[in-house]
Structure formats: C-alpha cells, structure tokens
Backbone as ProteinMPNN parsed JSONL, in Angstrom:
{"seq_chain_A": "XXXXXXXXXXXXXXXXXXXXXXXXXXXXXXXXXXXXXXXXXXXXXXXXXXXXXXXXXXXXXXXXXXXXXXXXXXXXXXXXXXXXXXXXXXXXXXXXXXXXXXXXXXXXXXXXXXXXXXXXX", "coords_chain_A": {"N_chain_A": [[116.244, 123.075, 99.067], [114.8, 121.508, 96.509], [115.182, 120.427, 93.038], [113.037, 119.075, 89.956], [112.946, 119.34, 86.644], [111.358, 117.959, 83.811], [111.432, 117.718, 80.566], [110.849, 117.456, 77.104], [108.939, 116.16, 75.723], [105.581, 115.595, 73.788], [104.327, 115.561, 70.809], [103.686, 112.89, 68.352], [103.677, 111.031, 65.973], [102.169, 107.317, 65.787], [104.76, 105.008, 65.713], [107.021, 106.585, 65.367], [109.457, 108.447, 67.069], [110.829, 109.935, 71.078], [112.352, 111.944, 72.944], [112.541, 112.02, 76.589], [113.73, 113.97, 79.295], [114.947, 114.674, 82.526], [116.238, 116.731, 85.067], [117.364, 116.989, 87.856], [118.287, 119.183, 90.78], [119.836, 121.498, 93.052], [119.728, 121.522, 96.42], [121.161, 119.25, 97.053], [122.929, 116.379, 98.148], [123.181, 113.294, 96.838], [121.945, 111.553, 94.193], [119.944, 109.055, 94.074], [117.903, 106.377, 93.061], [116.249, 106.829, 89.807], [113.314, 107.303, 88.146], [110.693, 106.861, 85.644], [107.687, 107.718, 85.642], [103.786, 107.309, 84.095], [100.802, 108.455, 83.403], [97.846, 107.689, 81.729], [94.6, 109.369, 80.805], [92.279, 108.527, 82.531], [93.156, 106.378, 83.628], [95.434, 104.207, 86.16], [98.065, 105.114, 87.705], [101.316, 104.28, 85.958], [104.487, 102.222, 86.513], [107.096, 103.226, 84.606], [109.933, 102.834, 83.521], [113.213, 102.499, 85.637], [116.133, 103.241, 86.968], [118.838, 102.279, 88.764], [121.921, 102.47, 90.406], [123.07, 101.824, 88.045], [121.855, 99.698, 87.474], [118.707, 98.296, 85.42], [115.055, 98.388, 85.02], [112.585, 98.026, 83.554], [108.545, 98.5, 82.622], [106.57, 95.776, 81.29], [105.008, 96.533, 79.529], [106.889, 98.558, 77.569], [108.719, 97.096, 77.599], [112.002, 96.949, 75.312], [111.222, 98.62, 73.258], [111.428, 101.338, 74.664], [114.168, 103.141, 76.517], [116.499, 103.624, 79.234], [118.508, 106.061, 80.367], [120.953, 107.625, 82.393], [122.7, 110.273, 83.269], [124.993, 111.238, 85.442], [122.98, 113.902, 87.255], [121.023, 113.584, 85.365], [118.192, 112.178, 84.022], [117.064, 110.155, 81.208], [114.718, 109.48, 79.333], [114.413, 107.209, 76.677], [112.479, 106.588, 74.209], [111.213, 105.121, 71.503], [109.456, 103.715, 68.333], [106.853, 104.332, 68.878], [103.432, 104.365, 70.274], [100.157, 104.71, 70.023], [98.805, 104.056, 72.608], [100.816, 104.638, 74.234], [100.06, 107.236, 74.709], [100.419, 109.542, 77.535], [100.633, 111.519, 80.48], [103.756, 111.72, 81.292], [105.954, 111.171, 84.07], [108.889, 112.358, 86.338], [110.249, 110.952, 88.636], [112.263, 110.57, 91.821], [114.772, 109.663, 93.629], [116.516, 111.491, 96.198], [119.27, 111.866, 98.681], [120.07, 114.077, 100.788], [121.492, 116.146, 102.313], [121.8, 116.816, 106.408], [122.235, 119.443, 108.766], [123.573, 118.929, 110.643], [126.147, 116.063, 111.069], [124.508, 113.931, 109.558], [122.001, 112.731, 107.107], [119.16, 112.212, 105.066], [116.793, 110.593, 102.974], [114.909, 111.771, 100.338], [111.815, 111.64, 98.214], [111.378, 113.2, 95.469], [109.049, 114.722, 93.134], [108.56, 115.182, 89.31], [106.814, 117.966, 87.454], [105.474, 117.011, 85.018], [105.316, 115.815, 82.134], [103.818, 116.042, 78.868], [103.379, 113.357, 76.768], [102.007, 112.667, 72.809], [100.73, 110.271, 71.123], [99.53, 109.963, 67.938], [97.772, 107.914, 65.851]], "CA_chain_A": [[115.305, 123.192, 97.958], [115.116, 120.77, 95.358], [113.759, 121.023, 91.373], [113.055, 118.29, 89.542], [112.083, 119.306, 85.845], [111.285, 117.527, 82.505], [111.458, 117.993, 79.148], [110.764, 116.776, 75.911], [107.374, 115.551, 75.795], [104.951, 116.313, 72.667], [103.188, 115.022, 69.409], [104.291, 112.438, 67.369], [102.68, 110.243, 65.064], [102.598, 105.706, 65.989], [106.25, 104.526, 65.644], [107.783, 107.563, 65.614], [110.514, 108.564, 68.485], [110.494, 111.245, 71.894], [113.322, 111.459, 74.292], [112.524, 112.671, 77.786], [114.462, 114.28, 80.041], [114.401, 114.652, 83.744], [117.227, 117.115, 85.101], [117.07, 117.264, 89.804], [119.15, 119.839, 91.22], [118.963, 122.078, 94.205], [120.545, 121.076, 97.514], [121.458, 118.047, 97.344], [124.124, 115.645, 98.11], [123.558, 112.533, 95.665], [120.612, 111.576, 94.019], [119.832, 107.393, 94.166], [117.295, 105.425, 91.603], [115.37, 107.707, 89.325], [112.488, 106.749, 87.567], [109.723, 107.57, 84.868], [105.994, 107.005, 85.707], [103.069, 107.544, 83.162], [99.411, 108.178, 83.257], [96.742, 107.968, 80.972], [93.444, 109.745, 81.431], [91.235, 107.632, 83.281], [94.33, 105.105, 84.128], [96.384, 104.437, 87.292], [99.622, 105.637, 87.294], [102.253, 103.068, 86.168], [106.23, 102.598, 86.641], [107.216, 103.027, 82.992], [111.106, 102.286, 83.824], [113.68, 103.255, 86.586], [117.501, 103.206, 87.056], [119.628, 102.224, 90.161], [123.439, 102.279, 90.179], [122.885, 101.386, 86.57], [120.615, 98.422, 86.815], [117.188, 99.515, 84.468], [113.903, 97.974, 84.934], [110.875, 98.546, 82.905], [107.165, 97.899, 82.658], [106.15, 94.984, 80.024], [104.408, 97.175, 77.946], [107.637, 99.375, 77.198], [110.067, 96.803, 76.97], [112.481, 96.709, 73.85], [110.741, 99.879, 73.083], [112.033, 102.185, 75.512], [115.731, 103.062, 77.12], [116.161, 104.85, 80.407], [119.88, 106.777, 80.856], [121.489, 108.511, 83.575], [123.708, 110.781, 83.344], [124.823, 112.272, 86.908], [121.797, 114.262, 88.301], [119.891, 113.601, 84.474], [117.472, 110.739, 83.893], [116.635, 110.534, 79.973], [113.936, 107.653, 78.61], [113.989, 107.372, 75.007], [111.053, 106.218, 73.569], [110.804, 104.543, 70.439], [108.394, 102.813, 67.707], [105.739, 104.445, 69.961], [102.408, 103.712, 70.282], [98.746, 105.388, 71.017], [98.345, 103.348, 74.197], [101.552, 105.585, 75.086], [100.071, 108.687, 75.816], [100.061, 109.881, 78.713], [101.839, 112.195, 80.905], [105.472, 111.089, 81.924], [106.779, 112.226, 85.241], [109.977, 111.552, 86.622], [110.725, 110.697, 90.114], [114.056, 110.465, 92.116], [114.817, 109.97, 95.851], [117.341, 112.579, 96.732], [119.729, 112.179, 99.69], [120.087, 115.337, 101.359], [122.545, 116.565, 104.004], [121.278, 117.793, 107.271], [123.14, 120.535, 109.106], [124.765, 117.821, 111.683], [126.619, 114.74, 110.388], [123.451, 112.893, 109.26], [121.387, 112.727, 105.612], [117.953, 111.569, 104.954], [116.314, 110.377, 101.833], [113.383, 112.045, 100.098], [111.45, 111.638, 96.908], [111.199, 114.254, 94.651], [108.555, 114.222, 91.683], [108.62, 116.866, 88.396], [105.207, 118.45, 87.257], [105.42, 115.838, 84.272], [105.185, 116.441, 80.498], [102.792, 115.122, 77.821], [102.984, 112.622, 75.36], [100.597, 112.22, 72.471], [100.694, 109.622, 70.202], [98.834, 109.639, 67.198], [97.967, 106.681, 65.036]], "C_chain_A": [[115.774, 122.297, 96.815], [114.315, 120.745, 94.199], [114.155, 119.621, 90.778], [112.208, 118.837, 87.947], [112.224, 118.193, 84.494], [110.986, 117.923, 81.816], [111.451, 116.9, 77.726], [109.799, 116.055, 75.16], [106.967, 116.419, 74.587], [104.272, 115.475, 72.065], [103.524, 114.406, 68.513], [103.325, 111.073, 66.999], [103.396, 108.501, 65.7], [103.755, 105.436, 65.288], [107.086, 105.632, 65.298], [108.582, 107.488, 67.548], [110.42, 109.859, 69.296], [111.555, 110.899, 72.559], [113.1, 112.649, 75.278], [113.812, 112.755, 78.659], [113.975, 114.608, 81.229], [116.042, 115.187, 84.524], [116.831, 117.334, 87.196], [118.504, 118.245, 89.898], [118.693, 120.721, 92.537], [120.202, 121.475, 95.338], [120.737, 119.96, 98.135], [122.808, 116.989, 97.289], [124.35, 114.282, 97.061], [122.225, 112.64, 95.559], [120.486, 110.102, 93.547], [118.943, 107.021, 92.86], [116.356, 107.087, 91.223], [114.536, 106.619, 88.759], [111.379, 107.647, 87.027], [108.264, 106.252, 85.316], [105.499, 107.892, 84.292], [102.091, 107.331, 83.699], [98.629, 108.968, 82.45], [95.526, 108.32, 81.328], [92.719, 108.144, 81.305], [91.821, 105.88, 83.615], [94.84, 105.208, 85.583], [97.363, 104.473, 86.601], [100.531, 104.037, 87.203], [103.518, 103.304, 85.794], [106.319, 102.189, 85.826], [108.835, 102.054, 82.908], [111.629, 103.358, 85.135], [115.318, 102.357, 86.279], [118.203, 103.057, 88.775], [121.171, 101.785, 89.912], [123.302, 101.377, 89.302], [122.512, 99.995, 86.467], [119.497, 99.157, 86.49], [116.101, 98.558, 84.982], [112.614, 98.656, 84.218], [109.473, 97.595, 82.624], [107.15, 96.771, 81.168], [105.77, 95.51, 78.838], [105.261, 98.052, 77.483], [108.783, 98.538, 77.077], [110.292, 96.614, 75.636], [112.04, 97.898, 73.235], [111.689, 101.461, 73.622], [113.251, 101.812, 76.22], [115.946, 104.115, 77.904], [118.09, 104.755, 80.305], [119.953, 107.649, 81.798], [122.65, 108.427, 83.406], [123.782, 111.73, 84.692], [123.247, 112.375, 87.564], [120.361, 114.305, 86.845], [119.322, 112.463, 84.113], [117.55, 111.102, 81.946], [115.814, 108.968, 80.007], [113.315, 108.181, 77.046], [113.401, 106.224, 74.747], [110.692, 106.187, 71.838], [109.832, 103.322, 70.146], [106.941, 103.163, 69.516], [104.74, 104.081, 69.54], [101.12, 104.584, 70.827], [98.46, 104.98, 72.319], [99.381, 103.912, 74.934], [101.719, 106.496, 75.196], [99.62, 108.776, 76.406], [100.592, 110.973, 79.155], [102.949, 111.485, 81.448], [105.787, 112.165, 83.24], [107.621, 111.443, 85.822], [110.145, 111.769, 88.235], [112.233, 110.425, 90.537], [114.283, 110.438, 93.71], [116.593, 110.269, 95.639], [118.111, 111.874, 98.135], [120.399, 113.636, 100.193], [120.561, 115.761, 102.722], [121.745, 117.295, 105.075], [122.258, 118.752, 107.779], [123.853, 120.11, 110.134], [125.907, 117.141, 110.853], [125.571, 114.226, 108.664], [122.987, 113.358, 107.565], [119.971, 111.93, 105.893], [117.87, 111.858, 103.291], [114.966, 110.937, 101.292], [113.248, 111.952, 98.761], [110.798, 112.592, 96.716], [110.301, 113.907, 93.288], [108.341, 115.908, 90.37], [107.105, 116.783, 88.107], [104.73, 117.894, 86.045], [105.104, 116.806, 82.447], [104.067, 115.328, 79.575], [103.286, 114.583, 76.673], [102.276, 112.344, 74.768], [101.109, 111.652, 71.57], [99.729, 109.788, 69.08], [98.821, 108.194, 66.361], [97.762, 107.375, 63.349]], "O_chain_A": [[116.888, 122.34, 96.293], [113.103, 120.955, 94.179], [115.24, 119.074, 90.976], [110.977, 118.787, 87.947], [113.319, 117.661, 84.308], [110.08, 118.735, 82.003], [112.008, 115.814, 77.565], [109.969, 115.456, 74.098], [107.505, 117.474, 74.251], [103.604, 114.634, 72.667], [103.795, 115.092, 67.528], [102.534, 110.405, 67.664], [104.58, 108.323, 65.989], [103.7, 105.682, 64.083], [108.136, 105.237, 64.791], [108.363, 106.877, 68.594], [110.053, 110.873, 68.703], [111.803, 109.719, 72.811], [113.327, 113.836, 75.045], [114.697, 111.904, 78.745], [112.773, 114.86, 81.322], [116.949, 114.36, 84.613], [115.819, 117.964, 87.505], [119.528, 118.067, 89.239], [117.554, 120.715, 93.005], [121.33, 121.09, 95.029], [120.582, 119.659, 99.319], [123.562, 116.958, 96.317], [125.44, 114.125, 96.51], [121.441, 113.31, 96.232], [121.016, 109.923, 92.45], [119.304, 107.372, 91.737], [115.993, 108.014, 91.948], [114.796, 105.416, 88.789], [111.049, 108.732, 87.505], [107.995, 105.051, 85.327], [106.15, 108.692, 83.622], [101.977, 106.356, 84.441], [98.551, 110.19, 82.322], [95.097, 107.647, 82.266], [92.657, 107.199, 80.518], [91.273, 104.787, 83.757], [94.668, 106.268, 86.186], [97.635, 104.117, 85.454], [100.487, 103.067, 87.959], [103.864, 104.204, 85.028], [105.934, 101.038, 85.62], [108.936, 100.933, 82.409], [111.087, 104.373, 85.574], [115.559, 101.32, 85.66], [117.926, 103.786, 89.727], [121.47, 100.795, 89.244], [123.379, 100.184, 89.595], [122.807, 99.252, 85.531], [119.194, 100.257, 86.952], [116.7, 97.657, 85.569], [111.941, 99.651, 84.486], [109.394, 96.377, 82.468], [107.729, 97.09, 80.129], [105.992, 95.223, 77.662], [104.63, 98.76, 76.698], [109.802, 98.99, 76.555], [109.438, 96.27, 74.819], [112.881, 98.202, 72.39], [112.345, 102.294, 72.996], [113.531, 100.656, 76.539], [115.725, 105.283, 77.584], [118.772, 103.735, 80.205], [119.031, 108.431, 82.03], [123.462, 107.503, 83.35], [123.006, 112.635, 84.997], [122.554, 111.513, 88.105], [119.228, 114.762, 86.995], [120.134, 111.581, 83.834], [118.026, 112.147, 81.501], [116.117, 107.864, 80.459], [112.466, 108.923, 76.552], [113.772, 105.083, 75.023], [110.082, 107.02, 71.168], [109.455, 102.413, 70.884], [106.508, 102.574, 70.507], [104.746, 103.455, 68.48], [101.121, 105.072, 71.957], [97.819, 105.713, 73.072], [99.259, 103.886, 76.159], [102.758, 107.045, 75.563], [98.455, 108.384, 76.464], [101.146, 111.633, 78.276], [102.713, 110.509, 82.16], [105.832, 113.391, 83.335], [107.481, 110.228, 85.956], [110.131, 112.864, 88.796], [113.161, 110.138, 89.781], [113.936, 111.167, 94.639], [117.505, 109.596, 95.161], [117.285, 111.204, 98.755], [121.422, 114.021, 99.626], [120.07, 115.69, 103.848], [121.073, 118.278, 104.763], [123.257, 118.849, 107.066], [124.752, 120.819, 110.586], [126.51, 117.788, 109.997], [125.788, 114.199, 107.452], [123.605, 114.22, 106.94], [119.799, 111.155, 106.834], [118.413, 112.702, 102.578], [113.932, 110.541, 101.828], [114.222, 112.109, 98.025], [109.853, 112.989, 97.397], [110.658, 113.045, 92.486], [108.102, 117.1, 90.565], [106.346, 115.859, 88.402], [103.555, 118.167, 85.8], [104.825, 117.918, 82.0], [103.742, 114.154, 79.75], [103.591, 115.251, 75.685], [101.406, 111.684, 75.334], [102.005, 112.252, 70.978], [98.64, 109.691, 69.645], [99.826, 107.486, 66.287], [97.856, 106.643, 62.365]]}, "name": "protein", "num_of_chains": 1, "seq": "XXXXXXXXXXXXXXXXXXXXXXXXXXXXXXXXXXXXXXXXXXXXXXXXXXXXXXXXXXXXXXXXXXXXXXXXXXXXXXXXXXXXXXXXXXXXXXXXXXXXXXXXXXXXXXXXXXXXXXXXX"}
C-alpha cells in the first residue's frame, strides 16, 4: 500500500508565494523522479516540474518562478511571484519501486488526489 498526499495549496493574491508539498510512504523500497503536474479548468494537464537524482526540470511557463526540492520520500515546489494563469490544481506524482516477496522489484506510479491553487489578481 502506498499514499501519496499533498499539502499546501490555497488563495493567494498575483505575486504572492505557496509552497507545496508532496509526502509518498507506505511499502515501499525507494521512491525514483517525483514530479508536480497542474490543471486548469478546461486545460490539459501539464508537467509543471520534476526531480530525478537531483536533476529538476520545469515547464517554460514556471521557470525562474518556481523551485522543486526533495527531501527523501518529500517532493516540495515552491512557487513564487505567482500568477492567475497559475491556478489550477497541483498533483504530485512519483514512481515508487516496490519489493516483491521473491528477490525482484517493479516500478509503479503513484499520483496524490491534488490540491488547489488560486491565484487572484
């Protein structure tokens, strides 16, 4: 069993600051790249940033803006000088490796039930 939740999501006025969190736990042996998606009503979902044995990548429209951390099994993306065009919901993703009851491990992705950001202007 694995949980993936977030936190920190809410209401803050254009260029103001939010820092999300994204905590996985459960039965698992490591936990590989995380990453924060976002979607806006009546948007496709898009990869906001993500982390892999501490290389970052993020979307165009969040760079210099936003800063994704990992700590252990916690993602965080702090989110500054925000913006109305960045609310959405945030949900964080994570592919899990997970011991079987042999030798072996397999990889699965895990996603949390996501949190809201609202920007105001």
């Amino acid at each position: 069993q694995v949980q993936v939740a977030e936190s920190g999501g809410g209401s803050v006025q254009s260029g103001g600051s939010l820092r999300l969190a994204c905590v996985v736990s459960g039965n698992i042996f490591s936990v590989k790249d995380m990453n924060w998606h976002r979607q806006a009503p009546g948007k496709r979902r898009e990869l906001v940033a993500g982390i892999n044995r501490g290389q970052t990548k993020y979307s165009d429209s969040v760079k210099g803006r936003f800063t994704i951390v990992r700590d252990r099994n916690t993602v965080y993306l702090q989110m500054d000088r925000l913006k109305p065009e960045d609310t959405a919901i945030y949900s964080c993703e994570c592919n899990v490796e997970i011991l079987t009851d042999g030798l072996g491990s397999y990889d699965e992705r895990f996603w949390g039930q996501g949190t809201l950001v609202t920007v105001s202007s």
